[in-house]
VMD Tcl script that draws the C-alpha trace (Angstrom):
set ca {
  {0.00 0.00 0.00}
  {2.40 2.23 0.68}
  {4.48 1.49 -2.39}
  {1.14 2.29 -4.49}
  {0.87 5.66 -2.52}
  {4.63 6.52 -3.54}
  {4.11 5.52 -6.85}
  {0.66 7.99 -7.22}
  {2.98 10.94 -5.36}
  {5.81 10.31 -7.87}
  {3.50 9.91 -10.90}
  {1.44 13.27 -9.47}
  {5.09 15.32 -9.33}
  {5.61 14.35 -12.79}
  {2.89 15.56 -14.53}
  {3.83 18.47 -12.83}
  {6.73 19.16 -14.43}
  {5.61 18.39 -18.00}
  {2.49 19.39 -18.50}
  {1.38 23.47 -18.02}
  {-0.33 23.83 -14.85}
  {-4.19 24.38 -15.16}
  {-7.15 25.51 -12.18}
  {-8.31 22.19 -10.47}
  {-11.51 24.30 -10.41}
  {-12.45 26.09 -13.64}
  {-9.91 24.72 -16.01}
  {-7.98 28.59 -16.67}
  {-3.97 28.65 -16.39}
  {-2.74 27.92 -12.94}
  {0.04 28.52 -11.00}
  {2.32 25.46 -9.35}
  {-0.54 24.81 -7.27}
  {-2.76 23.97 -9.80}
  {-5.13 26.91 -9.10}
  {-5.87 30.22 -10.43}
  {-5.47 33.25 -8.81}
  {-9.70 34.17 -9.00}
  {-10.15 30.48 -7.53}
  {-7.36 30.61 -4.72}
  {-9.04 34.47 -3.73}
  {-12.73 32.37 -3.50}
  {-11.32 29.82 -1.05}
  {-13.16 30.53 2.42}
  {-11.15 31.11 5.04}
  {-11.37 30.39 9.08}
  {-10.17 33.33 10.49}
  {-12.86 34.61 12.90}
  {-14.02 31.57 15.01}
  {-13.66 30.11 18.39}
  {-10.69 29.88 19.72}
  {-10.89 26.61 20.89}
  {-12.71 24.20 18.56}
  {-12.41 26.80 14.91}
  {-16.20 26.83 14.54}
  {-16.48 29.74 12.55}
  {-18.46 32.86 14.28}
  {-19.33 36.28 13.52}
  {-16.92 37.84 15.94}
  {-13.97 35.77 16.84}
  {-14.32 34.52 21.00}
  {-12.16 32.54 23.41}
  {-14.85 29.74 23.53}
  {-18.20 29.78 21.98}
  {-21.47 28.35 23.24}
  {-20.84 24.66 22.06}
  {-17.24 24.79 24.02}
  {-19.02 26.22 27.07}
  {-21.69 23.94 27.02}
  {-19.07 20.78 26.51}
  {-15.72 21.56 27.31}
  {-13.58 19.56 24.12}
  {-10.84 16.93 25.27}
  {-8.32 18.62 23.05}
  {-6.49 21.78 24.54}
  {-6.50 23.59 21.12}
  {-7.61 23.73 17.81}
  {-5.87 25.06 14.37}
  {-8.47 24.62 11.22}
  {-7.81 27.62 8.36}
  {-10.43 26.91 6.41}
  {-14.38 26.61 5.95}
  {-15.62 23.63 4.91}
  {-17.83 25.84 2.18}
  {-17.44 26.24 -1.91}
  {-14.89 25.99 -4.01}
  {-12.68 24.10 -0.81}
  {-15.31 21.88 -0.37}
  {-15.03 20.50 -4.43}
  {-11.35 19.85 -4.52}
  {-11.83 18.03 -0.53}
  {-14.36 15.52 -2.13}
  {-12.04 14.90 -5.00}
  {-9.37 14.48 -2.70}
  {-10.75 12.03 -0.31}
  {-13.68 10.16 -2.46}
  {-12.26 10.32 -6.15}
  {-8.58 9.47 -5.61}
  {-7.69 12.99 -6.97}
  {-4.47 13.07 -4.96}
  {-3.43 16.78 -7.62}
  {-6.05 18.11 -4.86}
  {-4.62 16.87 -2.11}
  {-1.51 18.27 -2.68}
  {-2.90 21.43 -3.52}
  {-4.70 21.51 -0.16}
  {-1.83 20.30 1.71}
  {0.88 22.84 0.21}
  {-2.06 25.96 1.17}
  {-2.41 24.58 4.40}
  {1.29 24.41 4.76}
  {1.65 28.13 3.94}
  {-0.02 28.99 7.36}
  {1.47 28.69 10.98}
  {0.20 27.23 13.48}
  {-0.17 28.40 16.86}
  {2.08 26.57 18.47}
  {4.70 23.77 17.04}
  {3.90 20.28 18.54}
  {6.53 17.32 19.49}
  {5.20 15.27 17.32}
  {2.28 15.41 14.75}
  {-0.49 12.01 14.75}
  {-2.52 11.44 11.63}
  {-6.34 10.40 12.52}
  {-6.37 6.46 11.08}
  {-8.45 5.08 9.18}
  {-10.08 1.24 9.87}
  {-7.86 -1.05 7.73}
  {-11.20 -2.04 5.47}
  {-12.06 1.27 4.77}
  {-7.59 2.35 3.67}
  {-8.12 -1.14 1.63}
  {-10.96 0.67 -0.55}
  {-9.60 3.89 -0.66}
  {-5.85 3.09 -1.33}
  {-4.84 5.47 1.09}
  {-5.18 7.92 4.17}
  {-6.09 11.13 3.52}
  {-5.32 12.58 6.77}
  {-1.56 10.96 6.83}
  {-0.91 12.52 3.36}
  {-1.78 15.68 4.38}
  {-0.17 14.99 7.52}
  {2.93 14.65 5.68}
  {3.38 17.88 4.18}
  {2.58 19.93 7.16}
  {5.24 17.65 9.43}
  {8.20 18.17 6.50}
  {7.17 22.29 6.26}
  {6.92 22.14 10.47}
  {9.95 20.34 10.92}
  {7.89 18.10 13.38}
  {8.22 14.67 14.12}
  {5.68 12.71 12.03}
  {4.24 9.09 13.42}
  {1.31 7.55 11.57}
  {1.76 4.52 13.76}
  {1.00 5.74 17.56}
  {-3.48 5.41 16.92}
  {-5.16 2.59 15.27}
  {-8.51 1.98 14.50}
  {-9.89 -0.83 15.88}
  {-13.52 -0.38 14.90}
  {-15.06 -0.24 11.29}
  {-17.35 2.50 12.18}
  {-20.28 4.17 10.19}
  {-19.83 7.06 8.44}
  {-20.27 10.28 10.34}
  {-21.45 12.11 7.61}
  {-24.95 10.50 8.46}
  {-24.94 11.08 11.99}
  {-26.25 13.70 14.07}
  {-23.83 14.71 16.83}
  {-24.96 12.85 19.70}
  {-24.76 9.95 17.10}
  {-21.69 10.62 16.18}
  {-19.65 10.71 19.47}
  {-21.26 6.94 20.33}
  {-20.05 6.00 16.85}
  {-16.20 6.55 17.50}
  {-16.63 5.77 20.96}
  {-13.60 3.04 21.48}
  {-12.85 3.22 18.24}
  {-9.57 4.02 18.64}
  {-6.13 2.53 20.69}
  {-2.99 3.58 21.60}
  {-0.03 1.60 19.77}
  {3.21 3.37 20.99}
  {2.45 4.88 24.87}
  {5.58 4.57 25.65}
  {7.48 6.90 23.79}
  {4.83 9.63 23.07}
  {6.22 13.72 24.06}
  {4.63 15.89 26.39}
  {2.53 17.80 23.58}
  {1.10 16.25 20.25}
  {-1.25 17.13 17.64}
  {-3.38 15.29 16.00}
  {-4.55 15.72 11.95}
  {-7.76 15.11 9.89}
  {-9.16 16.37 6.85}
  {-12.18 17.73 7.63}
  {-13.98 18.75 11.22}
  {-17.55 19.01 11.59}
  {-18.74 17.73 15.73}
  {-14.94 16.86 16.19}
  {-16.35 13.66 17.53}
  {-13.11 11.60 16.01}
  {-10.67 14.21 16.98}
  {-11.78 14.19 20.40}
  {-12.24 10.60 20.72}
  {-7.88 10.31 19.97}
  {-7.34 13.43 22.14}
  {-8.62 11.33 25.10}
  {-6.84 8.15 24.57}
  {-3.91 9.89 23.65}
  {-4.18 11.56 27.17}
  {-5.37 8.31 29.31}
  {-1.59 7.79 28.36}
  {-0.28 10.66 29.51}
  {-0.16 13.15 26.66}
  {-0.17 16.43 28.27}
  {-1.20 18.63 25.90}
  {-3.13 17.63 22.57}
  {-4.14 20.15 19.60}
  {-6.20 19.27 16.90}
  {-5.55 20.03 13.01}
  {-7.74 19.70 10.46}
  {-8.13 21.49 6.94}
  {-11.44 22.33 7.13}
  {-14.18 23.14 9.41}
  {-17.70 21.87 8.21}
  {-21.04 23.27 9.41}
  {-22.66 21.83 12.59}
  {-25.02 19.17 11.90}
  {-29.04 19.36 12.99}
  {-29.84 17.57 16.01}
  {-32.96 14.87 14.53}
}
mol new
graphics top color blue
foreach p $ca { graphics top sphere $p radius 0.5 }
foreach p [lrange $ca 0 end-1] q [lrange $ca 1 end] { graphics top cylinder $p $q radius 0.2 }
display resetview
């Protein structure tokens, strides 16, 4: 599997360098990110949410009602971007269509941005071996990648495992959602884990699976987990 993925990346950097670069989104000429300057300016942005778990707000706030309400497991939260059009296109092409030009794309513009503060090491969410059998890959550990080589953080995509095939979240509500991961997830390396560690997924909507790893990761001791994730995605309705 992970010779395939190397292959894809390799094959992916070539066609970089010989063919022109065009807009993953409306086809016009690109730059080396495959995207043209009208399409990069429409990409929504995450600047004024809460502090602690990115959901966007009108005026930026330490916590927002959610957080209040249910304080999250994870200590902080770094998410740059809304989970809204044109993002939203090249994320689904990314993770369900094996576009991996998209993923790069949305790994090098995430990459451009600092976080707020540099973990010891840097955790990709898993995914349940089935479900990396039928995709071919982990989207979450490729853009993982990236951001641990332009951090200079440690990378380890072996420290969480999945341990439960679990339904898709997109059809949950959130109450749904947080039994779904619920044990879903173990600790493979407690041992040698730092002080402070972040962990990274593609998109966050509940943050049900991101704080489902922040609280095994600290039942082991983890001091200090923040969560990453590209995206954040609207709040689903309660049924």
């Amino acid at each position: 599997m992970e010779a395939l993925n190397h292959l894809r990346r390799v094959g992916a950097h070539l066609s970089l360098r010989l063919l022109p670069p065009r807009c993953l989104l409306c086809g016009a000429p690109g730059d080396r990110l495959d995207l043209c300057a009208a399409c990069r300016e429409d990409l929504p942005g995450n600047a004024v949410c809460c502090a602690r778990c990115a959901l966007p707000l009108e005026h930026p706030a330490a916590q927002c009602g959610a957080c209040l309400r249910r304080e999250p497991r994870w200590d902080a939260a770094w998410v740059p971007f809304r989970y809204a059009w044109p993002l939203d296109r090249l994320e689904a092409r990314y993770k369900f269509s094996g576009q991996l030009a998209a993923g790069r794309t949305l790994a090098e513009l995430w990459a451009q941005r600092a976080p707020p503060a540099k973990p010891q090491l840097i955790v990709p969410v898993p995914l349940h071996r089935r479900r990396l059998r039928e995709r071919g890959y982990n989207q979450a550990l490729e853009l993982a990648r990236v951001l641990a080589r332009r951090q200079r953080v440690r990378l380890r995509h072996d420290v969480l495992r999945r341990v439960r095939a679990t339904q898709a979240q997109t059809e949950l509500d959130a109450t749904a959602r947080r039994r779904n991961v619920r044990d879903a997830f173990e600790i493979r390396m407690a041992s040698k884990l730092p002080a402070h560690v972040a962990v990274v997924d593609d998109v966050m909507t509940t943050g049900a699976t991101l704080s489902e790893c922040a609280r095994v990761l600290k039942r082991v001791g983890v001091k200090r987990v923040d969560v990453w994730a590209l995206a954040r995605a609207p709040l689903p309705r309660q049924r």
